[in-house]
Each structure stands twice: as structure tokens, then as C-alpha cells.
C-alpha positions as CSV (number, residue, x, y, z in Angstrom):
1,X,-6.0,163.5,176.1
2,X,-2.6,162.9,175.8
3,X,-0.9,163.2,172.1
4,X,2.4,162.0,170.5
5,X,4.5,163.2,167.5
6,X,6.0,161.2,165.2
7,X,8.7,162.0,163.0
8,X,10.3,160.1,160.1
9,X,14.2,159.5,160.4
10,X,16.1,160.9,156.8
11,X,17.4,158.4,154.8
12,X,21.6,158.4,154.9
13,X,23.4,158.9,151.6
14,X,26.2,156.8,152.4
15,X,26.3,154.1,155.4
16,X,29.4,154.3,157.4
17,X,31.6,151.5,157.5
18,X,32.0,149.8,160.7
19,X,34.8,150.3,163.5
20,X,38.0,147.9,161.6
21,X,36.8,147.2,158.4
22,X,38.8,146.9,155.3
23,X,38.3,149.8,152.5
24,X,40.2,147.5,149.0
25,X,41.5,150.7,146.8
26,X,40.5,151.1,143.3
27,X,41.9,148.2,140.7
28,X,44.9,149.6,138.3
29,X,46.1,147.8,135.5
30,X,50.0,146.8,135.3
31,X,52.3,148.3,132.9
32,X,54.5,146.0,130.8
33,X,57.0,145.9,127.6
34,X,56.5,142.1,125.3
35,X,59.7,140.2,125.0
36,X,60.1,138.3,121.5
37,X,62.4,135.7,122.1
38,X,64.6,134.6,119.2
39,X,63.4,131.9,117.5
40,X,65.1,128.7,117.2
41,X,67.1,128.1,113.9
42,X,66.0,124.8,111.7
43,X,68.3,122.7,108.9
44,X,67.5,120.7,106.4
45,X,69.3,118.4,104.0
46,X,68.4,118.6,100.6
47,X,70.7,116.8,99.2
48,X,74.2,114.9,100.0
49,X,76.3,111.5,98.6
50,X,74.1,108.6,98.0
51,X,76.2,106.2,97.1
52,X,79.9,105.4,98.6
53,X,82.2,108.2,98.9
54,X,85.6,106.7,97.5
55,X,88.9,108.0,99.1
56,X,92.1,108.5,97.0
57,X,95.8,109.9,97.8
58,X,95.9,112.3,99.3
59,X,92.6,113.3,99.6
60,X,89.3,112.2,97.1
61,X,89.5,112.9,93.2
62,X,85.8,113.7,93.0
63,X,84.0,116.7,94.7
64,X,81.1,115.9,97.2
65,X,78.3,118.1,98.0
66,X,75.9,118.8,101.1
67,X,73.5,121.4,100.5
68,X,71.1,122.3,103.1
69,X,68.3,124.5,103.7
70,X,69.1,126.6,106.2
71,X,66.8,129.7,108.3
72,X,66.2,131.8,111.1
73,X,62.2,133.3,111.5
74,X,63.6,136.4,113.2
75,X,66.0,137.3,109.8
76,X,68.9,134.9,108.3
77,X,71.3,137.4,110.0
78,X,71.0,136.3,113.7
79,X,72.4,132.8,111.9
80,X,76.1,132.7,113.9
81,X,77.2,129.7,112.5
82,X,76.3,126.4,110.3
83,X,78.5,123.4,111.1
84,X,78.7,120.4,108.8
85,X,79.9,116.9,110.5
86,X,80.8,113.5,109.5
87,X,81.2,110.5,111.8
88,X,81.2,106.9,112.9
89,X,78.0,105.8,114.7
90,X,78.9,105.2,118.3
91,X,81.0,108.1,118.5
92,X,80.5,110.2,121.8
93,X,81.7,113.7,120.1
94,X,79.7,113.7,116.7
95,X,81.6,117.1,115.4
96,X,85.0,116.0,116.7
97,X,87.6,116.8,114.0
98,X,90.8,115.0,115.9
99,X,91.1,111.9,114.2
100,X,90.6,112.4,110.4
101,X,89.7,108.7,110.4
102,X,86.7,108.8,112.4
103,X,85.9,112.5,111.8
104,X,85.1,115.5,109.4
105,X,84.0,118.7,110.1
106,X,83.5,122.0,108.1
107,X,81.8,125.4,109.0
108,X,80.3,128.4,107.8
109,X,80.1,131.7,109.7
110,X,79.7,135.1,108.2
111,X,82.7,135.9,109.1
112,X,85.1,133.5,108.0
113,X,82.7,131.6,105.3
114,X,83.4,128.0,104.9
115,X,86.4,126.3,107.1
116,X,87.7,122.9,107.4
117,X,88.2,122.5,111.2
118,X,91.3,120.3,112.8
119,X,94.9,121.2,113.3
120,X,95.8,119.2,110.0
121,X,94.4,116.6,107.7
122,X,94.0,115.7,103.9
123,X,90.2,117.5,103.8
124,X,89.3,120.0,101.6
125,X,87.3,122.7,100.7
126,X,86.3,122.5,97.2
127,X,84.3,125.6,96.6
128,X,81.9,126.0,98.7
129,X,79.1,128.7,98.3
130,X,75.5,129.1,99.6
131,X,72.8,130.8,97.8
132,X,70.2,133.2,99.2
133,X,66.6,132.3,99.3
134,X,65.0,135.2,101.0
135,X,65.5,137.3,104.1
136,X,64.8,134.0,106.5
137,X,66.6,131.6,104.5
138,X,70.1,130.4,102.5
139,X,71.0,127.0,101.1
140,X,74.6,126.7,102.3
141,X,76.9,124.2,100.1
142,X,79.5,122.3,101.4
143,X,81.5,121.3,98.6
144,X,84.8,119.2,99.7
145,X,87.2,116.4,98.8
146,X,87.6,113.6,101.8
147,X,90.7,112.9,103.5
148,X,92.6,109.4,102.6
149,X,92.3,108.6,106.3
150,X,88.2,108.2,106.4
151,X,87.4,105.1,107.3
152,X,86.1,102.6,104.9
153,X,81.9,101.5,106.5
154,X,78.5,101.9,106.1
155,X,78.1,103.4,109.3
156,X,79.1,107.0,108.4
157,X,76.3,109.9,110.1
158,X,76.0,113.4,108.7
159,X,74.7,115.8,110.3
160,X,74.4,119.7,109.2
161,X,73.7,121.9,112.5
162,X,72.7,125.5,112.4
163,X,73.5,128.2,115.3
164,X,72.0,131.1,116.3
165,X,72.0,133.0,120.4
166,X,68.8,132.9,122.8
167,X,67.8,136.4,124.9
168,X,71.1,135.4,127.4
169,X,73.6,135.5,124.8
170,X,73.9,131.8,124.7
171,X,74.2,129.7,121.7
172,X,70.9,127.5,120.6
173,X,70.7,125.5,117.5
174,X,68.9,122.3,115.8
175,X,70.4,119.9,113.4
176,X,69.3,117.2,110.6
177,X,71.0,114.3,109.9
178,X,71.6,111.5,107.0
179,X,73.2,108.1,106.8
180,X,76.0,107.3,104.5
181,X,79.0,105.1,103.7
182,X,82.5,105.5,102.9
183,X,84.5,102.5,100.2
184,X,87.6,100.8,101.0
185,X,90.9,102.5,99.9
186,X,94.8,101.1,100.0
187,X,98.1,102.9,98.4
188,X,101.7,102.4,98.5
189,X,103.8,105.5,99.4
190,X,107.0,103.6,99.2
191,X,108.1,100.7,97.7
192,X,110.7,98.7,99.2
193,X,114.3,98.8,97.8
194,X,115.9,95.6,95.8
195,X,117.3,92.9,97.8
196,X,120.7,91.1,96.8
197,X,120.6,87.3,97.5
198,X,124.8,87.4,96.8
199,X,126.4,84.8,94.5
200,X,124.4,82.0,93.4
201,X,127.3,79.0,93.5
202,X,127.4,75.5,92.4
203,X,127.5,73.2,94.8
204,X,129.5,70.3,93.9
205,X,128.0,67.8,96.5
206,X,124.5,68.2,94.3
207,X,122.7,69.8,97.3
208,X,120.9,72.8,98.0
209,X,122.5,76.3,97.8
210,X,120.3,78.6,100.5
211,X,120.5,82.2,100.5
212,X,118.3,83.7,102.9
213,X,116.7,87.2,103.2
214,X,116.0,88.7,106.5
215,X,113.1,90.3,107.9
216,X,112.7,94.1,105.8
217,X,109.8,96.0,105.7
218,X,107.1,95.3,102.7
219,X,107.2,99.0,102.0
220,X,105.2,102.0,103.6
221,X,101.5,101.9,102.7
222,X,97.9,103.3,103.5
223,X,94.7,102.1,103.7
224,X,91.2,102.5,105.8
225,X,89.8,99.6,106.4
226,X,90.5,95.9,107.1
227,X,93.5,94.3,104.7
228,X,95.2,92.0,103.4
229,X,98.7,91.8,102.8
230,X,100.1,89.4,99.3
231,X,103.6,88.8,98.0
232,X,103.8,87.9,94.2
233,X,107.0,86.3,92.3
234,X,108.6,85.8,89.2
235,X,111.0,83.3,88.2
236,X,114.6,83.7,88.1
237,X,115.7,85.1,84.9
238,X,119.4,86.2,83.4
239,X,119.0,88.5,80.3
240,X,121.7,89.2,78.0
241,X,121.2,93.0,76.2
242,X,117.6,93.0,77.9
243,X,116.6,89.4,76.2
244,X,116.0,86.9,78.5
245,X,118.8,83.5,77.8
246,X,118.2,81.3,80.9
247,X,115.2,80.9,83.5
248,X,115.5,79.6,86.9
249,X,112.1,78.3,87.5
250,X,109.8,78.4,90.7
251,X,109.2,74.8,91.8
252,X,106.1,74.7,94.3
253,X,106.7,71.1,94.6
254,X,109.7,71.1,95.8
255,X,111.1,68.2,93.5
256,X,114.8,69.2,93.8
257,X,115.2,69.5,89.9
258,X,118.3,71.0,88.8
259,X,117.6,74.7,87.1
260,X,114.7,75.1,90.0
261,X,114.7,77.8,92.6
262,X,112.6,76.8,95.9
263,X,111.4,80.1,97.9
264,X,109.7,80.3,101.1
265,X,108.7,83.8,102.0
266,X,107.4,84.5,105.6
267,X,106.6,87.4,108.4
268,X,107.1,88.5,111.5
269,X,104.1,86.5,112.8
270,X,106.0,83.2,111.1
271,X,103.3,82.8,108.5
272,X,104.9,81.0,105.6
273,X,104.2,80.7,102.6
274,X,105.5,78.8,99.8
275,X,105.7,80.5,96.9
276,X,105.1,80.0,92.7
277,X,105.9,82.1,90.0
278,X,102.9,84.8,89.2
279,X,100.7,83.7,92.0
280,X,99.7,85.9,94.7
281,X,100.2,84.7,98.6
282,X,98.8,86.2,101.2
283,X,101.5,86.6,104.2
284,X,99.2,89.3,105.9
285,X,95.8,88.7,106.8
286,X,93.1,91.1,108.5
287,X,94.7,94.0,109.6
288,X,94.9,97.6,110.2
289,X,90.7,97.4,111.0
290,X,91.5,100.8,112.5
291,X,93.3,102.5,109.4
292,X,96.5,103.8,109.1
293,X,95.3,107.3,109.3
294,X,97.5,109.9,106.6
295,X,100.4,108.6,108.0
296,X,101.8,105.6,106.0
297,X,102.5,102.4,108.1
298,X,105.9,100.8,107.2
299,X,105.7,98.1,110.5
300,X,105.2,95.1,108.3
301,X,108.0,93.2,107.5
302,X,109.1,89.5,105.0
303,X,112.0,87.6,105.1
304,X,112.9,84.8,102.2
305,X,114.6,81.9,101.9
306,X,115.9,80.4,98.4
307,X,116.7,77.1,97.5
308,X,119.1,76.6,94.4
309,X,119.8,73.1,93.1
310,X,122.1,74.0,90.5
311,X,121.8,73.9,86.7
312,X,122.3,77.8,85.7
313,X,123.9,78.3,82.1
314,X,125.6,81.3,83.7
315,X,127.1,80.9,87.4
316,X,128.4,83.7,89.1
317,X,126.4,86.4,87.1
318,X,122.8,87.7,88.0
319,X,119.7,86.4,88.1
320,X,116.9,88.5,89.0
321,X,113.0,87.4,90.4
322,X,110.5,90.2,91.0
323,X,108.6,90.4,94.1
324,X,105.6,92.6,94.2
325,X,103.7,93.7,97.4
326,X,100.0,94.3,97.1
327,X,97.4,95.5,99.8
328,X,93.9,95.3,99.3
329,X,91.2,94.8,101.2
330,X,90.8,91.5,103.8
């Protein structure tokens, strides 16, 4: 009889890979440092001019004020700068201080505190100060006086913009912004000198004696907005010891009397106006839309022409009319 043996196999610990295959190693976790990145500064207006801001020569009487909040999360001291402007709607530079018409601007840095920016203009700094809040936060408050140049409009923008640098070094910043309105402002900075029409004579044919004034400037004004220009005169008058003995009236209706004066007075567009004693006439009309800026414009000029039919108590002495220039607005 034949017999076998049988014997049980062990049992492996560990089965071996086969020929080629891929062994992945153990799973490490990656080292790395947070980066906060600085936060991005915010402004708020809290309060600025409601109603029209009024210009005056050379610069506003009254003080305006823009105070906004201002903060940075990361600590008010990353704040670089805070940059107040003013301008006309439709402007392509909104902080562009070149043209004092169109244009105000005024910073703060902690530096240099508050600054009115452009080479030179009639702006002001009246004061300014800011006040701290907390660590995060200041109200900063421009207080100025506006140039004589700002343009008279509802169409004025504000807008306070606060600065601060991102993780390259570069600047980053946000901005509020208000409506507002400027009112309409004229003065003279020169008036023009006294004219001598010459002898008024007699004319013994009983016409017309004409004396005529040439073209000479109306004087050197400014304004901001859209104007008008008006001449005003008085009557002829001789005075003896300051009391008036003789008037050489204004006749509008040309009726040729004797003891009238006739007066035309035009410009260099050759408007003409015909003129009677104490009432306004306007020889300019709608200009200077753009503003004369802070330099006065003396580019206007009137000439005159005087009619004298005869009939003064004293010939060959003087009489004297009063012509007054006025601008105001068109």
C-alpha cells in the first residue's frame, strides 16, 4: 500500500510586491508662514458745505469745513496720506490742482500735516486739525478759505481719499464723495481812469457839438461765472465851491433841446447803446462762462460819443458826468 505526506505551506508575514510596482512614500505635511495682507483703508464724510460756498477777493471770507472719518484695520499708522479734492463733474483728473478754477486740492500726511497743493493760487488753509478716535481711526478736518477763481455751478464733486501701501510697496486707497455748489462772484481790481471830452464850445450854426471818446478799457475785473457787463451815467453837471449851478441833462429822446447832452456809448463788438441819466445799460452780455481765473481781465473796452446842443450857463469851464461800470452776473 502506497502512502503520501502532506504538509501545510506557512503562512507569509508580508507578501512581496511584484516585479515593477510602485512603493508611494509616507504622506508629510508642508511647512508654511501666514501672510496678513494690509488691509484696505476706508473714508467717510461726515460732514462738508451744504449750501453754496460764496467766493470773495482774494480768497472766501468764511471758513469751510470737511471732516471725515478716516481708518486703517491694521493701525491708523500705515495711513500714508489723506487727500481732499474739489472739482467740476466731467473732469478727467478729479485731484488736479492746475487750474484754481476748476480745481482744489489739500492733503494730509504725517509728515507734513495739512497742505494746499498747486504751484500758486488764492486757497487757504484755515486751521486744519484732525482728532483721534482710537488706534484704527482719526477724523481729519480740512478747514480752508476758497480761491476767487472757483467757478460759480452746482456741479462741484468732493471727494476725500485715504492712502495706505499693499505687501509690494505700492499705494492702495478708497474714497467717498459728495456733491456741492459754488455761487457766483464779480470784483473790480481797477477802475478805469477819468476821460476828458475837451472844450465843450458853442456852436453858432445851432447844431450839434460832438466830442467822441475812443475805445478804453472798462477797467480790470474778476469774476467766475457767466456776466454781464452795464455802463451807468449821470448828467452833466458844473458846481461852483462843490454846489451844483447848472445841469446838462441826458436826453434819451434825442429831441435836440438846447442845455441837452445826447450820449451813445458802445464796444468793441459795436453794441450800442443809448444812454439816460441813472439807468444801467448793458454793453456786455454773457461772457467770461469760463472765469477769469485770479488774474483780472482788463480786455473789455467802450467808446462814447456826446452830442451838445448848446445852452450851458458857463462855456468854456467844466462839466462833469459820471460813468460807472458794473459786472454781475448774465
Amino acid at each position: 500500500m502506497a502512502y503520501v505526506t502532506l504538509r501545510r505551506a506557512a503562512l507569509l508575514s508580508a507578501i512581496a510586491p511584484a516585479a515593477g510596482a510602485f512603493i508611494a512614500p509616507a504622506a508629510q505635511a508642508d511647512d508654511f508662514t501666514p501672510q496678513n495682507l494690509p488691509s484696505v483703508p476706508t473714508s467717510l464724510i461726515r460732514t462738508y458745505p451744504l449750501t453754496a460756498m460764496q467766493p470773495a477777493y482774494p480768497r472766501s471770507t468764511s471758513v469751510y469745513q470737511v471732516s471725515a472719518d478716516v481708518a486703517n484695520a491694521d493701525g491708523f499708522d500705515k495711513v500714508t496720506r489723506v487727500k481732499m479734492c474739489w472739482y467740476i463733474t466731467g473732469a478727467t483728473d478729479h485731484c488736479d490742482a492746475s487750474d484754481p478754477r476748476s480745481g482744489f486740492v489739500m492733503t494730509w500726511d504725517p509728515a507734513n500735516s495739512f497742505v494746499v497743493e498747486g504751484t500758486s493760487n488764492n486757497y487757504q488753509n484755515a486751521s486744519s486739525d484732525f482728532t483721534d478716535v482710537d488706534a484704527t481711526t482719526k477724523i481729519i478736518n480740512f478747514k480752508f478759505k476758497i480761491s476767487d477763481a472757483m467757478l460759480a455751478g452746482t456741479d462741484w464733486n468732493l471727494e476725500v481719499t485715504v492712502y495706505n501701501n499693499d505687501i509690494n510697496g505700492d499705494p492702495q486707497s478708497q474714497y467717498d464723495t459728495k456733491s456741492a455748489s459754488v455761487g457766483y462772484y464779480s470784483y473790480f481790481a481797477t477802475s478805469r481812469v477819468p476821460y476828458d471830452y475837451g472844450d465843450v464850445l458853442e456852436n453858432p450854426r445851432g447844431t450839434s457839438y460832438d466830442a467822441y471818446q475812443a475805445a478804453r478799457s472798462v477797467g480790470s475785473f474778476l469774476a467766475n461765472g457767466n456776466s454781464s457787463i452795464t455802463a451807468q451815467v449821470t448828467d452833466f453837471t458844473h458846481s461852483t465851491n462843490s454846489v451844483v449851478d447848472d445841469t446838462l441833462t441826458l436826453d434819451v429822446a434825442y429831441t435836440h433841446k438846447k442845455g441837452t447832452v445826447e450820449m451813445v456809448i458802445g464796444n468793441n463788438n459795436n453794441i450800442v447803446r443809448r444812454m439816460e441819466a441813472n439807468k444801467p445799460q448793458t454793453i456786455y452780455e454773457n461772457q467770461l462762462a469760463a472765469g477769469t481765473g485770479e488774474t483780472p481781465d482788463n480786455t473789455f473796452v467802450q467808446d462814447a460819443l456826446i452830442k451838445y446842443y448848446g445852452g450851458a450857463k458857463f462855456p468854456h469851464t467844466t462839466y462833469t458826468s459820471t460813468l460807472t461800470i458794473g459786472v454781475g452776473k448774465a
